[in-house]
mmCIF file of the C-alpha atoms, coordinates in Angstrom:
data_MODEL
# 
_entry.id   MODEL 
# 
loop_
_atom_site.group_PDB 
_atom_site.id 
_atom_site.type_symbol 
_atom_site.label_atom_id 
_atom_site.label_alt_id 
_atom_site.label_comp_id 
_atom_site.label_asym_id 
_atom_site.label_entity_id 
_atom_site.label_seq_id 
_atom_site.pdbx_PDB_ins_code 
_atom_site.Cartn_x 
_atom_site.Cartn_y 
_atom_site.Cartn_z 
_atom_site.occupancy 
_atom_site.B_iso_or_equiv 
_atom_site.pdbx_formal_charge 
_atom_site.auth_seq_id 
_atom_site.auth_comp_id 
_atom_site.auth_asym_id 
_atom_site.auth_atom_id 
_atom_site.pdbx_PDB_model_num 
ATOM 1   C CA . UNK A 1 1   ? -45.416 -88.313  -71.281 1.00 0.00 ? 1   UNK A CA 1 
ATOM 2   C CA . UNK A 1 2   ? -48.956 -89.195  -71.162 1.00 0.00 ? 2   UNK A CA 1 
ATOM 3   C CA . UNK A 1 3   ? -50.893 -92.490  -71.140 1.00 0.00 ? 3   UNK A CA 1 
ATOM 4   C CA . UNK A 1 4   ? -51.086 -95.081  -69.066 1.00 0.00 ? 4   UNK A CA 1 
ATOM 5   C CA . UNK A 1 5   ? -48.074 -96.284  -66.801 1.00 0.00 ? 5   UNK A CA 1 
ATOM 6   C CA . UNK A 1 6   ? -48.253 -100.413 -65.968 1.00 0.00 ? 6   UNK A CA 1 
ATOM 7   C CA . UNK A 1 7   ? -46.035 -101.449 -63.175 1.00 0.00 ? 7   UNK A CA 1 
ATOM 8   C CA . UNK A 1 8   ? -45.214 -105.666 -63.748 1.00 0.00 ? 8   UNK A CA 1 
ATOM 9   C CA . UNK A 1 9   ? -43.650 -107.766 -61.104 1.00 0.00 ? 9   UNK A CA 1 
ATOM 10  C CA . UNK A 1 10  ? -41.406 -109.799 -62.571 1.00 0.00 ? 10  UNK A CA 1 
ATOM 11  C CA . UNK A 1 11  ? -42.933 -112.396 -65.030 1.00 0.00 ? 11  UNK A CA 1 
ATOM 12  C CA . UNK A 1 12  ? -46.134 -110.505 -64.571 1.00 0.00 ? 12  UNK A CA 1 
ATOM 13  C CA . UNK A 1 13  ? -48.304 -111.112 -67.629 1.00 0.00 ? 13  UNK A CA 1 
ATOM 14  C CA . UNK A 1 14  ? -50.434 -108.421 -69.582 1.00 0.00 ? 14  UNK A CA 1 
ATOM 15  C CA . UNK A 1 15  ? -52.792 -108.523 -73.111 1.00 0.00 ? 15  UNK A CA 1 
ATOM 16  C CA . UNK A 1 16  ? -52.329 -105.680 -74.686 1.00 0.00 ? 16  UNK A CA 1 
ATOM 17  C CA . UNK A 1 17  ? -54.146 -105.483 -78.077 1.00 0.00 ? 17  UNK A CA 1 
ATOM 18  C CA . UNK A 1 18  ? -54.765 -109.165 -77.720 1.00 0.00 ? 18  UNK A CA 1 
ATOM 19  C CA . UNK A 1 19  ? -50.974 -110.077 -77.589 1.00 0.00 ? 19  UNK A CA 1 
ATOM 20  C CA . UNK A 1 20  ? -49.731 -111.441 -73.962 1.00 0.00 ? 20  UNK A CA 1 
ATOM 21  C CA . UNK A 1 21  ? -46.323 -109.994 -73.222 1.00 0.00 ? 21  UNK A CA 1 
ATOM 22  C CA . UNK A 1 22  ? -44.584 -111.485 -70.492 1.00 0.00 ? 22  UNK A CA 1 
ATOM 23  C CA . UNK A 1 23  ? -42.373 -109.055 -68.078 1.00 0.00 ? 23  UNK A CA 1 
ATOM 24  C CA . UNK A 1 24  ? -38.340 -110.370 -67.630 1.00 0.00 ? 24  UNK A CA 1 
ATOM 25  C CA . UNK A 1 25  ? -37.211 -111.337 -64.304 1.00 0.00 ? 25  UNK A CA 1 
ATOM 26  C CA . UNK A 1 26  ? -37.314 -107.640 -62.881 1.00 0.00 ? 26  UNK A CA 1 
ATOM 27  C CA . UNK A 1 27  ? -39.783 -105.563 -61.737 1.00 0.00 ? 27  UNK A CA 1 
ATOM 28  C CA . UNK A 1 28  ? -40.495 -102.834 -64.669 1.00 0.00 ? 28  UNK A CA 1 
ATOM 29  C CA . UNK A 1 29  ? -42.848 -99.852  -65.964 1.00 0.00 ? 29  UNK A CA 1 
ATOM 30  C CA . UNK A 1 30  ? -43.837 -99.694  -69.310 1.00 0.00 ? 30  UNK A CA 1 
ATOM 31  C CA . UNK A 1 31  ? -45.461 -96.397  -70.814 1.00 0.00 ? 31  UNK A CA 1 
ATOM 32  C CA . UNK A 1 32  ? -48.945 -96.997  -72.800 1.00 0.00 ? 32  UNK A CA 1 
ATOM 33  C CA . UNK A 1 33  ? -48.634 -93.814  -74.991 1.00 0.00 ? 33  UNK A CA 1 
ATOM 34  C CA . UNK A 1 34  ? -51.293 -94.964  -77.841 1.00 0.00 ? 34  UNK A CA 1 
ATOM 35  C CA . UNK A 1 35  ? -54.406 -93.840  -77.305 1.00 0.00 ? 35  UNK A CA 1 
ATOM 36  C CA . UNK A 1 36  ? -57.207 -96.830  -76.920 1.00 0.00 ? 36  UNK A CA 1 
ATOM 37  C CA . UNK A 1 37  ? -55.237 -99.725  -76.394 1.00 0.00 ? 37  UNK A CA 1 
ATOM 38  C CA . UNK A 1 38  ? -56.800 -102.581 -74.838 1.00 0.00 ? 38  UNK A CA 1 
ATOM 39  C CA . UNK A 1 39  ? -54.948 -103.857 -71.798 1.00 0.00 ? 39  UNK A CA 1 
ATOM 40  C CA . UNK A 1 40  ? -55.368 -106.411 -69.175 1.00 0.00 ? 40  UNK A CA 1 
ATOM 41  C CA . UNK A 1 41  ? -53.505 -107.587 -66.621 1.00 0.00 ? 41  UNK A CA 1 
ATOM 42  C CA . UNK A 1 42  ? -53.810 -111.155 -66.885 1.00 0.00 ? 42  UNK A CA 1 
ATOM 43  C CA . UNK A 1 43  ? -53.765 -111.510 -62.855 1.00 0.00 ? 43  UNK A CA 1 
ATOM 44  C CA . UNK A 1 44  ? -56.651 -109.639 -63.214 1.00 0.00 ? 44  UNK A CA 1 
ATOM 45  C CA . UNK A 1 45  ? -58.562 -111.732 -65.324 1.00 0.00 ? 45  UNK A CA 1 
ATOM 46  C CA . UNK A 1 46  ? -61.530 -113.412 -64.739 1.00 0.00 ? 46  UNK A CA 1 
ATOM 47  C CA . UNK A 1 47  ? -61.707 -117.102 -66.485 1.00 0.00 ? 47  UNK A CA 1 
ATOM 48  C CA . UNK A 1 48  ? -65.118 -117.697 -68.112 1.00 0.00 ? 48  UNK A CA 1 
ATOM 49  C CA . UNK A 1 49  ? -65.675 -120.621 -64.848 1.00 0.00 ? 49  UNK A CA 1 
ATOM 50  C CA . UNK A 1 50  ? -65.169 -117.733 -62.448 1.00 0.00 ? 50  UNK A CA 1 
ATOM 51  C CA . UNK A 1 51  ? -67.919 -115.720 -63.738 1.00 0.00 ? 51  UNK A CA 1 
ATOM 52  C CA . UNK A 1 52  ? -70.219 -117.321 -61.457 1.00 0.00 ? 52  UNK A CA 1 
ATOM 53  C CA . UNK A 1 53  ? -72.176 -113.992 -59.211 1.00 0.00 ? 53  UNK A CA 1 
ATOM 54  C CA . UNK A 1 54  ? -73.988 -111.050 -61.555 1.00 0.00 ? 54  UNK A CA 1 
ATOM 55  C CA . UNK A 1 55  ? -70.812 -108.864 -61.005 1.00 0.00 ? 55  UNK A CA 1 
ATOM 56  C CA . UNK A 1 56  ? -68.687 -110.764 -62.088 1.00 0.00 ? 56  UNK A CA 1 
ATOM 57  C CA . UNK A 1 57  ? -69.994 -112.011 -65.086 1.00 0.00 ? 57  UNK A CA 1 
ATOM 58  C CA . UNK A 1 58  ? -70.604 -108.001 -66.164 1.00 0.00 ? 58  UNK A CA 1 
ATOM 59  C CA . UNK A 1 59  ? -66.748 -107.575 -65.446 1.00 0.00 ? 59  UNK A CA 1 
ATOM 60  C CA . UNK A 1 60  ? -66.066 -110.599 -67.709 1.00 0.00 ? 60  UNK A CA 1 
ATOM 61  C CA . UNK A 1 61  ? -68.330 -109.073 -70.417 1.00 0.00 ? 61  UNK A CA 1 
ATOM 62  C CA . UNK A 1 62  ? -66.228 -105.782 -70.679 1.00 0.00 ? 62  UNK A CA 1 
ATOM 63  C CA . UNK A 1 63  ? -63.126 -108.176 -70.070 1.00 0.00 ? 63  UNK A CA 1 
ATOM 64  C CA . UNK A 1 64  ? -64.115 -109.923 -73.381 1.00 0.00 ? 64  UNK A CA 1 
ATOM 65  C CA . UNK A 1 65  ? -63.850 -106.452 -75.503 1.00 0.00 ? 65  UNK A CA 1 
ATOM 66  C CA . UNK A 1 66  ? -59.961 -105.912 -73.763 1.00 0.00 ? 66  UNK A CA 1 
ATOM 67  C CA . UNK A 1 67  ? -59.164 -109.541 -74.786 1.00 0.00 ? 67  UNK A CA 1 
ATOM 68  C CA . UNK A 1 68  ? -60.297 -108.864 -78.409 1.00 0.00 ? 68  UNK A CA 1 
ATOM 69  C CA . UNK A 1 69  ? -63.009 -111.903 -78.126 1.00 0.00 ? 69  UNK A CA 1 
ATOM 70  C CA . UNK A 1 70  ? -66.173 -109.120 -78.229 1.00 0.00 ? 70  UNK A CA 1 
ATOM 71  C CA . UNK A 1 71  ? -65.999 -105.998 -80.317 1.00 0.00 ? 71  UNK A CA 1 
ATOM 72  C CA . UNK A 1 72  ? -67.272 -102.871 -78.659 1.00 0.00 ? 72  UNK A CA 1 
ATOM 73  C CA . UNK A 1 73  ? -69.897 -102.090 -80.877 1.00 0.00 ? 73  UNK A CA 1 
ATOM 74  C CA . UNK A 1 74  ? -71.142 -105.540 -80.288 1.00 0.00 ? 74  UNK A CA 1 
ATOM 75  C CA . UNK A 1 75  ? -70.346 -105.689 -76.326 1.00 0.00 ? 75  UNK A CA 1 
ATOM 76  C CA . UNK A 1 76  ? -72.442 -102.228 -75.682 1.00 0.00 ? 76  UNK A CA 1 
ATOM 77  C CA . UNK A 1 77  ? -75.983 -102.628 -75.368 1.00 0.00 ? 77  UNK A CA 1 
ATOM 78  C CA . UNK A 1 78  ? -75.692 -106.002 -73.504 1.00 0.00 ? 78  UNK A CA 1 
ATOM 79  C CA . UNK A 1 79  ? -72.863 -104.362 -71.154 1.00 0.00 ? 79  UNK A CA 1 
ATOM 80  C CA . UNK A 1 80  ? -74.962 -101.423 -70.638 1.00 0.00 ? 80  UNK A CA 1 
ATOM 81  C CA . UNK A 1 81  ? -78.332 -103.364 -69.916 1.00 0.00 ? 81  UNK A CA 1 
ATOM 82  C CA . UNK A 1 82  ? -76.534 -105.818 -67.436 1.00 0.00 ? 82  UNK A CA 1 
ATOM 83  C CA . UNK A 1 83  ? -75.352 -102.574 -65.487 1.00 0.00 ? 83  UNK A CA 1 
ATOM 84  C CA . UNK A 1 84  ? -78.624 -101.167 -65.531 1.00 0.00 ? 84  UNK A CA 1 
ATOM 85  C CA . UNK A 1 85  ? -79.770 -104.898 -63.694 1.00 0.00 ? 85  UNK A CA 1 
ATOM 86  C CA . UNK A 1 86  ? -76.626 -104.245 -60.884 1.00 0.00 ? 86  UNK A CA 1 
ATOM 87  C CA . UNK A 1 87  ? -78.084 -100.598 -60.544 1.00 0.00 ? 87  UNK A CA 1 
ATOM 88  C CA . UNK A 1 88  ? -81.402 -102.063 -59.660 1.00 0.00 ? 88  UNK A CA 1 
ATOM 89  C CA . UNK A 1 89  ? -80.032 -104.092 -56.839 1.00 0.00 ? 89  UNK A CA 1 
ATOM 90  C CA . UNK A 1 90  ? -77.137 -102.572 -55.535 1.00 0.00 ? 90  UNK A CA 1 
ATOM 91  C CA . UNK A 1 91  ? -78.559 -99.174  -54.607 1.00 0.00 ? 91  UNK A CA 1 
ATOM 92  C CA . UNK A 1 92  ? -75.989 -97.939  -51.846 1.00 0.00 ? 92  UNK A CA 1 
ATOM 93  C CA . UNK A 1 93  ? -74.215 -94.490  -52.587 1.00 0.00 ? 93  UNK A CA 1 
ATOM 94  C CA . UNK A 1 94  ? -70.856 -96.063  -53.155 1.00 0.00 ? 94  UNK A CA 1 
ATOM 95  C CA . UNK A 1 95  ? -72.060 -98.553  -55.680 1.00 0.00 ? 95  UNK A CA 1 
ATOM 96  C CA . UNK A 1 96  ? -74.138 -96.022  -57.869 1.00 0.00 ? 96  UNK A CA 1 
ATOM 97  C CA . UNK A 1 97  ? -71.221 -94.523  -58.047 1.00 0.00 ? 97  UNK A CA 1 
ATOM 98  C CA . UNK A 1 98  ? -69.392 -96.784  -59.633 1.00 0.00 ? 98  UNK A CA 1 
ATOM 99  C CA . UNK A 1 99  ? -72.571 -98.006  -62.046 1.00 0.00 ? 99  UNK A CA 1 
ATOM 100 C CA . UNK A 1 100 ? -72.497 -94.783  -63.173 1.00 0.00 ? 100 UNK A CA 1 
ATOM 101 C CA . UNK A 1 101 ? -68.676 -94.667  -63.570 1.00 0.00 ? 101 UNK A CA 1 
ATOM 102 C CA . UNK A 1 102 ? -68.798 -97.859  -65.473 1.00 0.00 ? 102 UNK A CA 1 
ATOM 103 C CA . UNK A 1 103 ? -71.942 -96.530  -67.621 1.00 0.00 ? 103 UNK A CA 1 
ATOM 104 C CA . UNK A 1 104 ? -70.119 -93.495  -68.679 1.00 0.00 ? 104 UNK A CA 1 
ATOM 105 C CA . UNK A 1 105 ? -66.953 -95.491  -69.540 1.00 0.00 ? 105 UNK A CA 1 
ATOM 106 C CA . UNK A 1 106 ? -68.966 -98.092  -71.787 1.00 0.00 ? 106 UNK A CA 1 
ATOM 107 C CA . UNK A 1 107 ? -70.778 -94.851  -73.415 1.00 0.00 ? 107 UNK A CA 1 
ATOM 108 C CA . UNK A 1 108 ? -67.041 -93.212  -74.040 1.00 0.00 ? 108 UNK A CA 1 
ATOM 109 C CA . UNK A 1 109 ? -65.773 -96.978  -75.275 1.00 0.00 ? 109 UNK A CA 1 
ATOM 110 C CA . UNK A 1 110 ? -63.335 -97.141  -72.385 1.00 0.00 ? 110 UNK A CA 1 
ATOM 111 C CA . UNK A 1 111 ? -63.932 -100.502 -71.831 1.00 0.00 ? 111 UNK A CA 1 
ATOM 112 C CA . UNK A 1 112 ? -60.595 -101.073 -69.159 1.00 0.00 ? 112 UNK A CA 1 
ATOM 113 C CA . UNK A 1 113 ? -62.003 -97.969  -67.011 1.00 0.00 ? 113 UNK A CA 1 
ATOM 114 C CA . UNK A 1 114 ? -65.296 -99.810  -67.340 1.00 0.00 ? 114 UNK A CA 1 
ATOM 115 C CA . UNK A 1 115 ? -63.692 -103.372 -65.996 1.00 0.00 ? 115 UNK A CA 1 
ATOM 116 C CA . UNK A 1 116 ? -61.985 -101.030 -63.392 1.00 0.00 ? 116 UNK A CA 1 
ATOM 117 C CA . UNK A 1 117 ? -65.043 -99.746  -62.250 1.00 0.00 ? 117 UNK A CA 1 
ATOM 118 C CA . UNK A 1 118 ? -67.028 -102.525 -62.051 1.00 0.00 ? 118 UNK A CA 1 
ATOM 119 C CA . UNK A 1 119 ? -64.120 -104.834 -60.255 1.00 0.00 ? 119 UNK A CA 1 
ATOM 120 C CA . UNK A 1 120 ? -64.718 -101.969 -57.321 1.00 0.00 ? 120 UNK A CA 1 
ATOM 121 C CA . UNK A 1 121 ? -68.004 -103.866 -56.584 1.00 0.00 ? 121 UNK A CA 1 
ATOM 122 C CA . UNK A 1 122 ? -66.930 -107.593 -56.422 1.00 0.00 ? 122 UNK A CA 1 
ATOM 123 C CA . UNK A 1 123 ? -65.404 -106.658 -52.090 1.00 0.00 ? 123 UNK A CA 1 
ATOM 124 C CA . UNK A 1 124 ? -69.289 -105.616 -51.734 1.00 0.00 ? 124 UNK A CA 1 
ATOM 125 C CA . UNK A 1 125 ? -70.381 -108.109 -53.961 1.00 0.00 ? 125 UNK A CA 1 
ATOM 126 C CA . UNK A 1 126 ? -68.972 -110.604 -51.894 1.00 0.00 ? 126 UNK A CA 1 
ATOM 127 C CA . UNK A 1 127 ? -70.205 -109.469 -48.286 1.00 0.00 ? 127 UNK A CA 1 
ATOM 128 C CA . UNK A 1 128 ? -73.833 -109.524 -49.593 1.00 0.00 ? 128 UNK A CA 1 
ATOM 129 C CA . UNK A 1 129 ? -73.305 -112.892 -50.632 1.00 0.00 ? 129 UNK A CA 1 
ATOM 130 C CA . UNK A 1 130 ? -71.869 -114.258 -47.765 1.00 0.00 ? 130 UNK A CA 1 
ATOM 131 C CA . UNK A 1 131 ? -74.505 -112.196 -45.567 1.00 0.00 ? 131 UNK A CA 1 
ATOM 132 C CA . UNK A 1 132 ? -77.135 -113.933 -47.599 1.00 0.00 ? 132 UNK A CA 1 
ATOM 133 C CA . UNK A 1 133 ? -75.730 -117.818 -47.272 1.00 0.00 ? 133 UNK A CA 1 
ATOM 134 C CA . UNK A 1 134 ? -75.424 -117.292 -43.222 1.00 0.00 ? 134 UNK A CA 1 
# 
């Protein structure tokens, strides 16, 4: 079996094609076979008032397509430009890495690998931020 493999805690929440299913009182697995489906952990989710730093409102951007509230064709160019800002700032090895990880996936319409990508750069994200303030 192929796909992806979600692990839920018990009454762990995930969207998947824009309907929330809610896990039973036991830890389970469930098997993503279809190809494309959009799925978000909703632990994982960024509310539209935590979208506050330039990472995180690009993860919330590529969120929007998994939630169904932006359509990919519409949720491209922007996503793509706002990477190309990140790319201009964050110019470590490790993080133009992941830019270019989360390019590619917007470019193949795999908008959760995109989110996953991009999430990898919120720890850094954070440091610089902090760094900054002091």
């Amino acid at each position: 079996m192929s796909g992806l493999v979600l692990k839920l805690g018990p009454k762990e929440r995930v969207l998947i094609n824009g309907a929330v299913i809610e896990n039973g009182d036991r830890r389970s697995r469930l098997s993503i076979v279809t190809p494309g489906a959009n799925i978000l952990r909703l632990r994982d989710a960024i509310h539209p008032e935590e979208a506050t730093t330039p990472v995180r409102r690009v993860c919330y951007a590529a969120q929007l397509v998994l939630s169904g509230d932006a359509t990919p064709d519409d949720a491209k160019m922007p996503l793509l430009r706002r990477i190309e800002e990140l790319s201009r700032v964050l110019t470590d090895h490790d993080s133009r890495t992941q830019l270019g990880l989360a390019t590619q996936a917007v470019l193949d319409g795999q908008f959760y690998h995109c989110l996953k990508a991009l999430r990898a750069l919120l720890p850094r994200e954070e440091r610089l931020l902090a760094h900054r303030v002091q």
